[in-house]
C-alpha positions in Angstrom: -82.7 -26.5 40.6 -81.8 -25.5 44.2 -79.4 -24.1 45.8 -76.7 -26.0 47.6 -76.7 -26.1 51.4 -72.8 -27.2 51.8 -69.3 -26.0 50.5 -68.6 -27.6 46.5 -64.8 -27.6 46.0 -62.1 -28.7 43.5 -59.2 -30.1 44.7 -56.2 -28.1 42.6 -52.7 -29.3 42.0 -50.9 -28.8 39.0 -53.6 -29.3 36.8 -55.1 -32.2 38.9 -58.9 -31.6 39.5 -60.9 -33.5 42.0 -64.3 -32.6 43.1 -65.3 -33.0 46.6 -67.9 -31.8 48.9 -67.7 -31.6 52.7 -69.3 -29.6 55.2 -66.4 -28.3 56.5 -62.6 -27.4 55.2 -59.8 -27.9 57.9 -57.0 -25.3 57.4 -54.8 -28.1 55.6 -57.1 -28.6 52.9 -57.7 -25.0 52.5 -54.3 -24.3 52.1 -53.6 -27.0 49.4 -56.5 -25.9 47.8 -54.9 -22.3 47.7 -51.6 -22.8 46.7 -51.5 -26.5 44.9 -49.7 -28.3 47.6 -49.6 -29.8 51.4 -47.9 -28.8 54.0 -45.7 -31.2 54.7 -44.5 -31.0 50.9 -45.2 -34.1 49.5 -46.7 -34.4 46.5 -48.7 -37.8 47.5 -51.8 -39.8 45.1 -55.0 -37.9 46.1 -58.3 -40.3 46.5 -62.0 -40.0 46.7 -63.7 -42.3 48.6 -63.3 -46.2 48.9 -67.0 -47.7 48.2 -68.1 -50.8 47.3 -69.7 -54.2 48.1 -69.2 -56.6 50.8 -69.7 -60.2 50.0 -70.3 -63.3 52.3 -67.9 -65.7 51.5 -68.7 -69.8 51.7 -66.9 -71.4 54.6 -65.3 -73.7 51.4 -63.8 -71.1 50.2 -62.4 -70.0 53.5 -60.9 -73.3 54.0 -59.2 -73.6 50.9 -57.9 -69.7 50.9 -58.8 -69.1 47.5 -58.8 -65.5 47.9 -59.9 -63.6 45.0 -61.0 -64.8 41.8 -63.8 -64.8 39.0 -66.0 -66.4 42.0 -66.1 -63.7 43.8 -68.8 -62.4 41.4 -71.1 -65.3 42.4 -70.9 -64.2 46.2 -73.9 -62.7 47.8 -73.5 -58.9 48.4 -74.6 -58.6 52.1 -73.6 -54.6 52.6 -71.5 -51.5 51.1 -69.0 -49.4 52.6 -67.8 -45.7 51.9 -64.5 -44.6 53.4 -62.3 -41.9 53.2 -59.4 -43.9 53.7 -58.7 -47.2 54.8 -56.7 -47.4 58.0 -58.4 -50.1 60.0 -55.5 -51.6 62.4 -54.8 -55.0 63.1 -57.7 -55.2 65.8 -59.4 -58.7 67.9 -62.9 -59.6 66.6 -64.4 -58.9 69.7 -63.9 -55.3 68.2 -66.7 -55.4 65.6 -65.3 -54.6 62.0 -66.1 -51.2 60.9 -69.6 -50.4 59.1 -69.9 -54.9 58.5 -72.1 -57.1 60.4 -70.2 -59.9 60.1 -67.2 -61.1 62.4 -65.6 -63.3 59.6 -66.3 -64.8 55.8 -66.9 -61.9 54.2 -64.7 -60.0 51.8 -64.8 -56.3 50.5 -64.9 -54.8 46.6 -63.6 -51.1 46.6 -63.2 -48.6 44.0 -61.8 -45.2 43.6 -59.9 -42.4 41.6 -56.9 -41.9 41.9 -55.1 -38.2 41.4 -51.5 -38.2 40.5 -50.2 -34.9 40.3 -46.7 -34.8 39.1 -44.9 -37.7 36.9 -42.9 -39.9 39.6 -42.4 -43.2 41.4 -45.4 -43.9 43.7 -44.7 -46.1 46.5 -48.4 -48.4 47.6 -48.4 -50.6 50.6 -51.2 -52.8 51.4 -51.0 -55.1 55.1 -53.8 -57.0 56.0 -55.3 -59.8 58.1 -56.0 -61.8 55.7 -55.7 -61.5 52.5 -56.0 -58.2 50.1 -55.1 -57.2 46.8 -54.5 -54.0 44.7 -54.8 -52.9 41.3 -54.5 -49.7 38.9 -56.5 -49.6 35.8 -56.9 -53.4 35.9 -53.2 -54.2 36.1 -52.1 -55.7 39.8 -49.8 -53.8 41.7 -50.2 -55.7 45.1 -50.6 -59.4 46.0 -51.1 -60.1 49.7 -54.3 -62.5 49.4 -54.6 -66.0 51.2 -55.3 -66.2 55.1 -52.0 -64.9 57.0 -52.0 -63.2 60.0 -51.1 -59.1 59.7 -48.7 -59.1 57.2 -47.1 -56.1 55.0 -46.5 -55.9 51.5 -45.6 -53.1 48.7 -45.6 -52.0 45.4 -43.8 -49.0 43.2 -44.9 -47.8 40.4 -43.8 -45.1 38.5 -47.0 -42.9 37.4 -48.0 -40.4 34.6 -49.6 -37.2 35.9 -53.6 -37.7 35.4 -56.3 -39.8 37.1 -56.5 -44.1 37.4 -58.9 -46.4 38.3 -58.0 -48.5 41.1 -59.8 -51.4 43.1 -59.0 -53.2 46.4 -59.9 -56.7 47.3 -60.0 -57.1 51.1 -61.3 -60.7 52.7 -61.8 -62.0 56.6 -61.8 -65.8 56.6 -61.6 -66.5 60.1 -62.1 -64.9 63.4 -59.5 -63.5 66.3 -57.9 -61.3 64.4 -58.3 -58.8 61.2 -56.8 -55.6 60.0 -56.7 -53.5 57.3 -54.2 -50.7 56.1 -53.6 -48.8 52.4 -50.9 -46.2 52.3 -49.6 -44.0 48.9 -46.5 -42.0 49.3 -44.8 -40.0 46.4 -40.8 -41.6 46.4 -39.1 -39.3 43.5 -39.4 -38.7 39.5 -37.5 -41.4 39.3 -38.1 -45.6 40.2 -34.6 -46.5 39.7 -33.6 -45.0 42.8 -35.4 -46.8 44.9 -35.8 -50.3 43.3 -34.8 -52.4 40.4 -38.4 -53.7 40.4 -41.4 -51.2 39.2 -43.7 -51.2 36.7 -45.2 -48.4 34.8 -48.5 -47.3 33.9 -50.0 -44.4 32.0 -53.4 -42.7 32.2 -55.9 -44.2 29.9 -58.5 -41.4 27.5 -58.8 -38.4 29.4 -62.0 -37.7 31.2 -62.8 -34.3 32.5 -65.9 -33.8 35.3 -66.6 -30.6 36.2 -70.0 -30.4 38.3 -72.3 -27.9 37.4 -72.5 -25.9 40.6 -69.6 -24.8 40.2 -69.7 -24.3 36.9 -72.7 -22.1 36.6 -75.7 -20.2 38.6 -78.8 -22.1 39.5 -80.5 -22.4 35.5 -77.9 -20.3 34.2 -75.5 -21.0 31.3 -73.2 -18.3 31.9 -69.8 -20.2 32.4 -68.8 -18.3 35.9 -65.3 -16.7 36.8 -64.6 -19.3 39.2 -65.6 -21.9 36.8 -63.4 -20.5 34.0 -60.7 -20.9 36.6 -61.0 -23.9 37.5 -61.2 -25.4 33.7 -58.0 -23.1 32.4 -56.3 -24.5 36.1 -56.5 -28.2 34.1 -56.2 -27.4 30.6 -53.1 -25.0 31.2 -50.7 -28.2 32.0 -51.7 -30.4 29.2 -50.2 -31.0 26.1 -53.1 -30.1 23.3 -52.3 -32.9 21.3 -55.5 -34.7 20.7 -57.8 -34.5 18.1 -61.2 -34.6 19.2 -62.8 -32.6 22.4 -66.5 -34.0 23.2 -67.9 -32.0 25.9 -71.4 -33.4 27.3 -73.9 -31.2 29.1 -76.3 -32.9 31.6 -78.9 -31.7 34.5 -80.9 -33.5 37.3 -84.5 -33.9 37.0 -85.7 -30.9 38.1 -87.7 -28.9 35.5 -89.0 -30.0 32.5 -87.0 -32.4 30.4 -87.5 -29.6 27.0 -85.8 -27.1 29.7 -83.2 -29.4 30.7 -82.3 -30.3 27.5 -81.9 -26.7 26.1 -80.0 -25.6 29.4 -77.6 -28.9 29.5 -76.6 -27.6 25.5 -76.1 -23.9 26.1 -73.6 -25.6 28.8 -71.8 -27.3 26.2 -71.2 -24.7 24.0 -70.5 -22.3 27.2 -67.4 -24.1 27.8 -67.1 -24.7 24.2 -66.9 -21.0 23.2 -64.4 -20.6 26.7 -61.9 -23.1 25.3 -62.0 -21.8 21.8 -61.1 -18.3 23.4 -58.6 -19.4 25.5 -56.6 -22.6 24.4 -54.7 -22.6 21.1 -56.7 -25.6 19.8 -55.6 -26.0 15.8 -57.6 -28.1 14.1 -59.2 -30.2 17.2 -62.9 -31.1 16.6 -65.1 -30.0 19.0 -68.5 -31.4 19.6 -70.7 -30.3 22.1 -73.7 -32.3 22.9 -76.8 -31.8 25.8 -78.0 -34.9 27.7 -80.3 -32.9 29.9 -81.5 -35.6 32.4 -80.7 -38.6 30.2 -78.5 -39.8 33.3 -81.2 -39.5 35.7 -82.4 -43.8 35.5 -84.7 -43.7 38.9 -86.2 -40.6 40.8 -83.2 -39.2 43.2 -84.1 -39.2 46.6 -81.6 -36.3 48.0 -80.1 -33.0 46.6 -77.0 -34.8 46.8 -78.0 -37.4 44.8 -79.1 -34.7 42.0 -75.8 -33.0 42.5 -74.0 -35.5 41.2 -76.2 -35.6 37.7 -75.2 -32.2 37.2 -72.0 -31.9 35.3 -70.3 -31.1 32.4 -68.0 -33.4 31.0 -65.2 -32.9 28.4 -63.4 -35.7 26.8 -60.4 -35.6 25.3 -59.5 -37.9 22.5 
């Protein structure tokens, strides 16, 4: 295993931990990552990136604005995308859309996790030319599909601290015009001052990802300072009421698999001996179990595609 070439960081902010990697660190994000918050003091969602499919749309389905639906998995993928947010303005198609080769009929499938990191309301907005849609964890927080011009519409929601799944359906029937905005805003601890109308969603089974760079040395399985901090700066917050604690070793391919193996369970039990030591833990069962390169399903091509195999993961149940 190799050294890395760029900066690994976790996003911290009361106990919410996102990995990231970028080349370089403005002074904003430095400073949040310092001290837990931004600078203009709002305590707004934190995402990673917005990836997913385009799909070419029939002209059919244009002309009868069905939006989304179960069709859309029948629709050929023609491209992906990978943003870092989505704040594409209402703009004339003679301005080609970003990172698509199409002008019109084509729709967009993203995912990505979302960071809450206190318990409040959360306002979402979601305007589009045409139509769009937005959900957490399956359940639909925005409807602004059809084919409309640029039009606005918004959704609060008060939210559990943790991390949620969310998707967004984006779709350009026609051409002239398109656009294409999401913006999340922290409101308060409390929906009812806001609005009458909210709903409410909690986190589902905790997942915990920590990648192994940080973690540990290059073929080391010495749980690092840095790496104990960053595990006690998301444990600390939590209320240690579960029963189980499955933490899952894995590696890359580089090595031998008997090597990877032995090196992804002396991980396990790394982090297993650290939370033992540190956490009050009762009775919770803890099983720690290495994968060694059992994720790796085709030969990666780049160092960041091996980064990403190498993690340990602790779920909480």
């Amino acid at each position: 295993m190799s050294n890395q070439t760029y900066l690994s960081i976790y996003i911290l902010n009361e106990g919410c931990t996102e990995f990231i990697t970028k080349n370089l660190v403005d002074l904003r994000i430095l400073i949040f990552l310092l001290f837990g918050f931004s600078l203009s003091g709002q305590q707004d969602p934190h995402f990673t990136s917005f990836e997913g499919d385009v799909v070419k749309i029939p002209a059919r389905h244009c002309m009868k604005a069905m939006g989304f639906g179960d069709h859309v998995a029948e629709y050929e993928i023609i491209g992906n995308v990978s943003w870092e947010s989505i704040q594409i303005p209402n703009s004339n198609t003679t301005t080609p859309f970003p990172d698509v080769e199409r002008i019109d009929r084509f729709g967009l499938i993203l995912t990505s996790d979302m960071y809450i990191a206190q318990a409040g309301c959360y306002n979402f907005t979601l305007e589009s030319d045409d139509g769009s849609r937005f959900w957490i964890e399956d359940q639909e927080i925005i409807d602004n599909d059809g084919v409309h011009a640029m039009e606005l519409k918004a959704g609060k929601v008060f939210l559990n601290r943790g991390k949620y799944k969310i998707k967004l359906w984006y779709h350009q029937a026609f051409i002239h015009k398109y656009g294409f905005v999401f913006n999340a805003k922290y409101l308060g601890s409390d929906c009812q001052e806001f609005s009458d109308t909210f709903s409410t969603l909690k986190p589902n089974v905790q997942k915990l990802s920590f990648n192994n760079d940080l973690l540990f040395d290059v073929n080391s399985s010495i749980l690092s300072q840095e790496g104990k901090q960053h595990i006690k700066a998301f444990f600390d917050p939590l209320e240690l009421n579960f029963e189980t604690i499955k933490i899952h070793g894995y590696t890359c391919d580089l090595g031998t698999s008997a090597f990877n193996r032995v090196l992804s369970q002396k991980r396990a039990e790394a982090v297993e001996d650290y939370l033992i030591s540190t956490f009050d833990l009762g009775n919770v069962k803890i099983i720690s179990v290495g994968f060694g390169e059992s994720l790796v399903q085709e030969n990666p091509k780049t160092e960041n595609e091996r980064k990403k195999l190498r993690k340990v993961e602790i779920l909480l149940n």
